[in-house]
NUKE-901440 format. One record per residue (C-alpha): residue number from 0; x, y, z. Coordinates in steps of 0.1 Angstrom, whole numbers. Layout:
NUM / X / Y / Z
...
//
This chain:
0 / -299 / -258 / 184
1 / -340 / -263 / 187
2 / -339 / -236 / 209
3 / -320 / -211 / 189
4 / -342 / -226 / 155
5 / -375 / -214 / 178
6 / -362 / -185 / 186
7 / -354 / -175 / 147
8 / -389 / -191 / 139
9 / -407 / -164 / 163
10 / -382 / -136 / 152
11 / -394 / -145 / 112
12 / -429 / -148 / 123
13 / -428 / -109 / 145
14 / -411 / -91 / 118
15 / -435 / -105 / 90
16 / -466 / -97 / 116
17 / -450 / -61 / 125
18 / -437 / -53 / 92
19 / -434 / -15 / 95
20 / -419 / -16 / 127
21 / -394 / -41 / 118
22 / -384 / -22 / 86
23 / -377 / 13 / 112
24 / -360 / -10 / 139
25 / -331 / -20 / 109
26 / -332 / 6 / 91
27 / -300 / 17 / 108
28 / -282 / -13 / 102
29 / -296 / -15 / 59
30 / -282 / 20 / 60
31 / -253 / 9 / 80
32 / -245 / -18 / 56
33 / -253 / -8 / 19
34 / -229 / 24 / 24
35 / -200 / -5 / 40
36 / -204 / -29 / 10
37 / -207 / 0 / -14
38 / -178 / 16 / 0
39 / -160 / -16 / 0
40 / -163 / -29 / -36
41 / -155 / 6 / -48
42 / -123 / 3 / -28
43 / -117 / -34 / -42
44 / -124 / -22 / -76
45 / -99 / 7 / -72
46 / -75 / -11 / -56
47 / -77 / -40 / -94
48 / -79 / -14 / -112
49 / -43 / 6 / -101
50 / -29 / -24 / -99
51 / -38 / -32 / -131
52 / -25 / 0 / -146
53 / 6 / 4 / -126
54 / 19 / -37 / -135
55 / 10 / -27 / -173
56 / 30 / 8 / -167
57 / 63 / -4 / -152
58 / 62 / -43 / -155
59 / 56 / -69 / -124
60 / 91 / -85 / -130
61 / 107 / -56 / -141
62 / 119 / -22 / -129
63 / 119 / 14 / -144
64 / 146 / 42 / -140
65 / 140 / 75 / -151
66 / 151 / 117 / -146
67 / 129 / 123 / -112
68 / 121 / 88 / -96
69 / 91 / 92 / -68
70 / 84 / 123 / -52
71 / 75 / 117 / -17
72 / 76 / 155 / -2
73 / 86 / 187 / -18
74 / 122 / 182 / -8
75 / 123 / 153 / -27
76 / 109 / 174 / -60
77 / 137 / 204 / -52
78 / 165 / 179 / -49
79 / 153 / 159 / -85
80 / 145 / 189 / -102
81 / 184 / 196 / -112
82 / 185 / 153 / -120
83 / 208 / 156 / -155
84 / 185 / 138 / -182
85 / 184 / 100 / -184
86 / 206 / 95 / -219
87 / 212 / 61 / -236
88 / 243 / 64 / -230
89 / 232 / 58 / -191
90 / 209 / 22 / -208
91 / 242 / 10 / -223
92 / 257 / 17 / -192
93 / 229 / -4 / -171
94 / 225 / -29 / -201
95 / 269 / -38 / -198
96 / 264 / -38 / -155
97 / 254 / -72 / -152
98 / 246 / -108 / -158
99 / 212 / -104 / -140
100 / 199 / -81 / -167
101 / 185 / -96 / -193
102 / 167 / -68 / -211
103 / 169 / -29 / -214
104 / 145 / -7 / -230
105 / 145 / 28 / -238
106 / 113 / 49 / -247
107 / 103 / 86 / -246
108 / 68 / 101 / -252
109 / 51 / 138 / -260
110 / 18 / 148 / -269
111 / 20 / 156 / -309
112 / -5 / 157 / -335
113 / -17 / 134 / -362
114 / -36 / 134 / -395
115 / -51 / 114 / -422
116 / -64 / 133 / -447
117 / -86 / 154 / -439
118 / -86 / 144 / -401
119 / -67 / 162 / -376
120 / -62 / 150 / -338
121 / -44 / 174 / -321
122 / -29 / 159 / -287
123 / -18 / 121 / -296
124 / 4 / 104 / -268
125 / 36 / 92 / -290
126 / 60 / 72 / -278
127 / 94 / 63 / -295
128 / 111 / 30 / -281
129 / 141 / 11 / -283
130 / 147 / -22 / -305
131 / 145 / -45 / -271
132 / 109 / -30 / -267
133 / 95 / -63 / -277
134 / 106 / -81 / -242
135 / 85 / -62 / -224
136 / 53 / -73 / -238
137 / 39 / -37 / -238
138 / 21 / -40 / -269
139 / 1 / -69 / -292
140 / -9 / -62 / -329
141 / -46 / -67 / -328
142 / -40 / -62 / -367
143 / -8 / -62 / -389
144 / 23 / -67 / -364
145 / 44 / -48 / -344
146 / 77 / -27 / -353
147 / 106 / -53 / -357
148 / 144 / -44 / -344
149 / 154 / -44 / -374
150 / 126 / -14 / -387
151 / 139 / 4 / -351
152 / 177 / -1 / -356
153 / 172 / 12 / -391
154 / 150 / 42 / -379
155 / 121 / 35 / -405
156 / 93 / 57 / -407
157 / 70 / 33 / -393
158 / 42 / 30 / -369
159 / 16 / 14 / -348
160 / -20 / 27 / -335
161 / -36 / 24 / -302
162 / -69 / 14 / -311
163 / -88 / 43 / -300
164 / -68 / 64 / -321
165 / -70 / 36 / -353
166 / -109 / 42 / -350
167 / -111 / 82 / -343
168 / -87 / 85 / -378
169 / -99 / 55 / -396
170 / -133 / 46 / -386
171 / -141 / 11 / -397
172 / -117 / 15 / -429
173 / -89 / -12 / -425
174 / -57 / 13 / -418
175 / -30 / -11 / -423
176 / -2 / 2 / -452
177 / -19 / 37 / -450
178 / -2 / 65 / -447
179 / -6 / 93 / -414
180 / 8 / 124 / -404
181 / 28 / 128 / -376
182 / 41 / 160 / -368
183 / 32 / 169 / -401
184 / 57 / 139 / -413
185 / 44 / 111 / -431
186 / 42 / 72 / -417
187 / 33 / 40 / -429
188 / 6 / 23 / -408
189 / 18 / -9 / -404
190 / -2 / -24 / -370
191 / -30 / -19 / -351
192 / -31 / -26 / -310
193 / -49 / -46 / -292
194 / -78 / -27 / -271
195 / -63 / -17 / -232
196 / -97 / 1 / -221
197 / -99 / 28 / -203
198 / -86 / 35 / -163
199 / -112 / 63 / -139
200 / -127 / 73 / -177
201 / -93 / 81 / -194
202 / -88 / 56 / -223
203 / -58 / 36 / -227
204 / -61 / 32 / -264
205 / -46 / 69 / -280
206 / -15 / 66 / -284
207 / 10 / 59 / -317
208 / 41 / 39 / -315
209 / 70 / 46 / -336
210 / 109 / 41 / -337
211 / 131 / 61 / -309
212 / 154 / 71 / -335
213 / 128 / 86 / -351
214 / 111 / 99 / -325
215 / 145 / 124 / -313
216 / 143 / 132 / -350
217 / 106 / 148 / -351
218 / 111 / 164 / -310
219 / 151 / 161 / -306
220 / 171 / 144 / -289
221 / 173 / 162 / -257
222 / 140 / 152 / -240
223 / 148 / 126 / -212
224 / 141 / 87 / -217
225 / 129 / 66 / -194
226 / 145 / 32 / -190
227 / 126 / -6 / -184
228 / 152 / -30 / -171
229 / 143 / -65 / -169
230 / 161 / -94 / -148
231 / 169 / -122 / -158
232 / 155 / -139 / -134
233 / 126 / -121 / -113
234 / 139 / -136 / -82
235 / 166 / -118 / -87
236 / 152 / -76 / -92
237 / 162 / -64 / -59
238 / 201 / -73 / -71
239 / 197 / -63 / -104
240 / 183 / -29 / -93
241 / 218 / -25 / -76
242 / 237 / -34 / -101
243 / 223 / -9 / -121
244 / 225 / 18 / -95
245 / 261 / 11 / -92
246 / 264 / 12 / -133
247 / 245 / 43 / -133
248 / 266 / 64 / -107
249 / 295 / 54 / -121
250 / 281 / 69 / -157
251 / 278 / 97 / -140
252 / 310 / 103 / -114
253 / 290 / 101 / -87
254 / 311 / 105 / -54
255 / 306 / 78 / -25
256 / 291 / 103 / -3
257 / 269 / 120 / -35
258 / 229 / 111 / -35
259 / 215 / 98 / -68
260 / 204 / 116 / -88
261 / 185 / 95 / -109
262 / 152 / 75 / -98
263 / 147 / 38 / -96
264 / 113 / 23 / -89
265 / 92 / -10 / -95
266 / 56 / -15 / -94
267 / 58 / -30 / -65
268 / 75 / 7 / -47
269 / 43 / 25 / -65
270 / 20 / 4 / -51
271 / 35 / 7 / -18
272 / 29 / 42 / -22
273 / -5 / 41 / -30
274 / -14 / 18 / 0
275 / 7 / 40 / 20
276 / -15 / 71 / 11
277 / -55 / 59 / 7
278 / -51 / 35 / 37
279 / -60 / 57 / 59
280 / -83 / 76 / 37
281 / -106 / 39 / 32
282 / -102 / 34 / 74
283 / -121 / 65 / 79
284 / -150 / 60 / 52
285 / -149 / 24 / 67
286 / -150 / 38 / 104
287 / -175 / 68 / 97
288 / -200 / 46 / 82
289 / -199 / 21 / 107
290 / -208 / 44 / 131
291 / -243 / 42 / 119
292 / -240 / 4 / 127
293 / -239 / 12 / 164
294 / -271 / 40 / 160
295 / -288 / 7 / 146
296 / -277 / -18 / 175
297 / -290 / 8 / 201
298 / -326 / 12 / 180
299 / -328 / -29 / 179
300 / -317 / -28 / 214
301 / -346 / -1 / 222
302 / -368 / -30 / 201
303 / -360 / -59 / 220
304 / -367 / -40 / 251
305 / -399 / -33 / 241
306 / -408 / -66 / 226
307 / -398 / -78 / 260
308 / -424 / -59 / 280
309 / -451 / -69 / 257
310 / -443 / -103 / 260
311 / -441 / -103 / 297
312 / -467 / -125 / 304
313 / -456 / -148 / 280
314 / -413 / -151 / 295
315 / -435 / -156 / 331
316 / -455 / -184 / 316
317 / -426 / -200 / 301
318 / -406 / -198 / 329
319 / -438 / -212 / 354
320 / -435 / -241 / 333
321 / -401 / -249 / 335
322 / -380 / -229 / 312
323 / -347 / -217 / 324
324 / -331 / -183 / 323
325 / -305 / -201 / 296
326 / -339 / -206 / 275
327 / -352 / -174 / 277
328 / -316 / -154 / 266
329 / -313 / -176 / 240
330 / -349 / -168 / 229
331 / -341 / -132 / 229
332 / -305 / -128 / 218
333 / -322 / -154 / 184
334 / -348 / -127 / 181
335 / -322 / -99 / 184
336 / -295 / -117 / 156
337 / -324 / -123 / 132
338 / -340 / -93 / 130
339 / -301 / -75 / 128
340 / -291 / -101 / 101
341 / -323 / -98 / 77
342 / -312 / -60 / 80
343 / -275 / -71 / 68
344 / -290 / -95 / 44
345 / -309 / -64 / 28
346 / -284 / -39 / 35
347 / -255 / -62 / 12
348 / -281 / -65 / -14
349 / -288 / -29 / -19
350 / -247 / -24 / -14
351 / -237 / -40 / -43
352 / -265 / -28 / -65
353 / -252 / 8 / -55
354 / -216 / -4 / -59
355 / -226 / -17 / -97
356 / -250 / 16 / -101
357 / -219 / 39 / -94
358 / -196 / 17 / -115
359 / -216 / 26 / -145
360 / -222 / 64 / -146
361 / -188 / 70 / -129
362 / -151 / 61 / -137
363 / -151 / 51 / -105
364 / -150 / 5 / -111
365 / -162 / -17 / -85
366 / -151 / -54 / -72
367 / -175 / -81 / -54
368 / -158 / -101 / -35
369 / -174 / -131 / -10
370 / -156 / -119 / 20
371 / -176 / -84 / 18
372 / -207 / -107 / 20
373 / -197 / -123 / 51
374 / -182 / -93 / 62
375 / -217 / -71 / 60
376 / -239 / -99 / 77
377 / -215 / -112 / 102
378 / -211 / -78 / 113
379 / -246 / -75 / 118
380 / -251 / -107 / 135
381 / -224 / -95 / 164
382 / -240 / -60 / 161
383 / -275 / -82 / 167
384 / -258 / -104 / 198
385 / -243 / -73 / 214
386 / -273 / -53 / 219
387 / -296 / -81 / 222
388 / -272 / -90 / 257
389 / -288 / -64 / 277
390 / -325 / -72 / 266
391 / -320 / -108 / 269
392 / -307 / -109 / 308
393 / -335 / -82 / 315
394 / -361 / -108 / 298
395 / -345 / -136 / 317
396 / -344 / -120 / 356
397 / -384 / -114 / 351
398 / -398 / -131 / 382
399 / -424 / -153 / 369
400 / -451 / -149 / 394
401 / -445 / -110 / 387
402 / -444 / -119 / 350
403 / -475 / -135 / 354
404 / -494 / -107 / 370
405 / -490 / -83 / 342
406 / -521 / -99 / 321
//
């Protein structure tokens, strides 16, 4: 350990003496390792952030069936395309299949517009749901409350704001028992939700709420639902998902040897699907900036070799007075790690500042995590002890007598 402490010591004490020169011989591996962390928080911050957005979409304990399902080649979009519409005739049907379903939802949604006097917004997401739309834990009333069963049973022209769309009709004015336009139909304002954010720059927080009955009224009642089915038990989705297949082709006299045509997914199959297609998309960032990593190892390498020919005299005198070649590759391979490492140690640094810099003019989020840390130095330090082999064993076959006669 004193000898690899000694050898870290002289390797501090060269690159603060040769400070240029040390800079150029890890500039490769800075390089190397700002884009790996940067890349690698943006991909961590991605990766939270769909996750994020797909568990809020469909539910982590619950599953969604709808007209089309997920499209995985343009076979699959030709075969769905002639899917009849999901009814709720077809939610009854999965709400009667079994005693593992505790909950079914229905909901639908359109772009419409909505005004308050004299404010107009033209494309407002609105979605109409079902009574059982409370299980699902979809929405909080930030102010005023949420739409009971009772208000969506009895099809009362009633509704509650996204946020974003609160503010953009309302500024700071309190909105609760005021009176909108929805379609050109008036509504009673009756609660405000709580603020979701936005997802890659694309807020979360337009959209109006309002009874399903009423909803088929203002855009009819031919438009397809979509259906959130929750177990009663989330152990217990993968069996609950069949028994509402088996509900659902019955609805629909489906034969044995008939494909569905209907589409069943969880959160979990979406994020399978995402995995599935950036995987291979983040190994070759990953791969193509580490590439620079090796450029770096060869120029520290090319360092080290030349560090050991000015120091020949000095490896002869060591060895003349009793040092080993163990001693001397240890010296060298401490040089080669420390000067590699300080590079990593800058390179993460500048990494995550670039990460947070992109976070904040782009949609793009980012995610620091402590593995990337040790990821970006201790690949340095083996990119450091790799190309510091060759150097070392060179320094420590120098005959010393030979080493000796080069002052």
């Amino acid at each position: 350990m004193g000898r690899i402490l000694e050898g870290v010591a002289i390797a501090l004490r060269s690159i603060w003496g040769s400070k240029l020169r040390s800079f150029m011989s890890v500039l490769g591996n800075i390089v190397a390792v700002t884009s790996i962390i940067a890349v690698v928080s943006l991909i961590q911050g991605l990766n939270a952030t769909v996750t994020d957005a797909i568990v809020s979409s469909v539910g982590a304990d619950t599953f969604r069936v709808d007209r089309y399902g997920i499209q995985r080649s343009e076979e699959d979009f030709e075969r769905m395309r002639s899917n009849p519409r999901v009814t709720l005739d077809d939610a009854s049907a999965i709400r009667q299949a079994s005693p593992l379903i505790k909950s079914v939802m229905a909901e639908s949604g359109r772009a419409g517009q909505m005004a308050y006097r004299d404010k107009l917004l033209e494309t407002v997401t609105i979605r109409g749901v079902s009574a059982e739309y409370l299980n699902f834990g979809s929405y909080n009333a930030d102010r005023g409350r949420l739409i009971t069963p009772g208000e969506v049973e009895g099809k009362r022209y009633v509704v509650v704001l996204g946020s974003g769309t609160a503010e953009r009709l309302f500024g700071p004015k309190n909105p609760i028992d005021e009176s909108v336009k929805i379609e050109g139909v008036h509504f009673r304002v009756i609660g405000v939700n709580e603020k979701k954010g936005s997802i890659f720059g694309q807020s979360q927080d337009e959209f109006a709420v309002i009874p399903l009955g009423v909803f088929q009224k203002l855009f009819g009642s031919r438009s397809s639902l979509s259906i959130n089915v929750k177990p009663a038990d989330p152990m217990f989705v993968q069996q609950a998902i069949d028994d509402a297949t088996v509900a659902l082709r019955i609805e629909r006299r489906l034969k044995p040897k008939q494909k569905d045509n209907f589409g069943i997914f969880t959160s979990d199959s979406i994020m399978q699907i995402y995995r599935d297609a950036t995987t291979k998309i983040f190994a070759v960032l990953v791969g193509v900036v580490a590439l620079s990593l090796v450029v770096g190892g060869i120029v520290i390498m090319n360092i080290m070799l030349m560090v050991v020919t000015e120091r020949t005299f000095e490896i002869g005198l060591r060895k003349a007075l009793g040092a080993k070649r163990r001693d001397i590759m240890l010296q060298v391979l401490a040089e080669s790690v420390t000067l590699s490492v300080v590079g990593g140690v800058v390179g993460t640094t500048l990494g995550f500042l670039l990460a947070w810099v992109i976070s904040k003019v782009s949609p793009l989020p980012a995610a620091v995590q402590m593995w990337s840390v040790m990821l970006g130095i201790g690949i340095t330090a083996v990119v450091g002890l790799f190309f510091g082999v060759y150097p070392a064993m060179r320094a420590a076959r120098l005959d010393p007598i030979e080493a000796l006669r080069k002052e």
